[in-house]
C-alpha positions as CSV (number, residue, x, y, z in Angstrom):
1,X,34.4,118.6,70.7
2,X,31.6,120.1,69.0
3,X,27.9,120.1,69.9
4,X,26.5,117.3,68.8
5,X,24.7,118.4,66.4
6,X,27.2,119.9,64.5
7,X,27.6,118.9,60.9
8,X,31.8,119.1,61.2
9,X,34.0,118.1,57.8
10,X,34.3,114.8,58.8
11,X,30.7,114.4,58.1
12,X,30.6,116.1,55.2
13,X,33.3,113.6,54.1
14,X,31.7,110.6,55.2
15,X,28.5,112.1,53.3
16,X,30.0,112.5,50.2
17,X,32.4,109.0,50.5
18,X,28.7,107.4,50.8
19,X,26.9,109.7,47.7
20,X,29.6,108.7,45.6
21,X,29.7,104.8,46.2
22,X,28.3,102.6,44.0
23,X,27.2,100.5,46.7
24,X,27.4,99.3,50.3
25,X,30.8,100.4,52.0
26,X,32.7,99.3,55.3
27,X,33.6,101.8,57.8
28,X,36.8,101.2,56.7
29,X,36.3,102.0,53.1
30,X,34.5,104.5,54.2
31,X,37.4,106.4,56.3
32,X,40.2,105.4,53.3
33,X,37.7,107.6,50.9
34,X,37.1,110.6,53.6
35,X,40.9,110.3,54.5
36,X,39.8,109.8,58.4
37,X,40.0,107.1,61.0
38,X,37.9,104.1,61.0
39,X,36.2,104.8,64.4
40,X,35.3,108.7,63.2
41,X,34.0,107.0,60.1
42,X,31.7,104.3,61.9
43,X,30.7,107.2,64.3
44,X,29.3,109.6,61.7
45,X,28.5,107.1,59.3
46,X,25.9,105.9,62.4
47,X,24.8,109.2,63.1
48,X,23.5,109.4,59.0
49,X,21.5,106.2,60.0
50,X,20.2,107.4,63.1
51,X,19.3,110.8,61.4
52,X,17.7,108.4,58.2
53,X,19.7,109.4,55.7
54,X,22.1,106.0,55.2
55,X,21.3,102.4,55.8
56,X,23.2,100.0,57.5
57,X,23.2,96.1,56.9
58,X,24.5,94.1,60.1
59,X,27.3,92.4,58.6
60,X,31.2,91.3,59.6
61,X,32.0,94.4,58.9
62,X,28.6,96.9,59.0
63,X,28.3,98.1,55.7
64,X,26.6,101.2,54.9
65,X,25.2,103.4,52.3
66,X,23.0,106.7,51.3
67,X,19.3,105.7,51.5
68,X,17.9,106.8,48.4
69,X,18.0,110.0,46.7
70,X,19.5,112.8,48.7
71,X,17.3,115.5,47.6
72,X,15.7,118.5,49.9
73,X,16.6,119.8,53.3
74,X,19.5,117.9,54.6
75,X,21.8,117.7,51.1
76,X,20.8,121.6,50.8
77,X,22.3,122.5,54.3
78,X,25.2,119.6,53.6
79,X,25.9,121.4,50.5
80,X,26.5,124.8,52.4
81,X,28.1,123.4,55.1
82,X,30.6,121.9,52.9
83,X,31.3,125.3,50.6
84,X,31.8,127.2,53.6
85,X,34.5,124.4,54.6
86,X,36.1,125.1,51.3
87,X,34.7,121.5,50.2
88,X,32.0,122.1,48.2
89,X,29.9,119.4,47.0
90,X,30.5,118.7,43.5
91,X,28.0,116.5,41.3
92,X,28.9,112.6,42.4
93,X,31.4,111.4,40.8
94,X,29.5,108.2,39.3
């Protein structure tokens, strides 16, 4: 397992399942667009709201989504982290 504060591909994927939403998601949805489970997606998916860069709404199912423009810091080291996964982070698909 990684340290925790590893950014791993699974966040990455959970980052950019979010970016490119047009609106609140499930974890579920959320794992069907990063292609991983639903547990790993309401794990990371938390850890983006714990760090302040998603929102959650306390729903039957949570639902979540980016909060606000992902500019800066975080979606520059996101950005790296995902080219030098081979992922890179296109422009969102919306």
């Amino acid at each position: 397992m990684p340290p925790p504060n590893t950014i791993t591909e699974h966040v990455v994927e959970v980052y950019r399942a979010l970016r490119d939403a047009d609106g609140w998601l499930t974890p579920q949805e959320i794992a069907d667009r990063a292609g991983i489970s639903n547990r790993s997606a309401l794990r990371h998916a938390s850890r983006l709201v714990a760090e302040g860069l998603a929102e959650l709404v306390e729903t039957v199912p949570y639902r979540y989504r980016l909060a606000g423009p992902q500019t800066g810091a975080f979606h520059a080291r996101m950005a790296k982290i995902a080219a030098a996964l081979g992922t890179p982070l296109d422009e969102p698909a919306n």
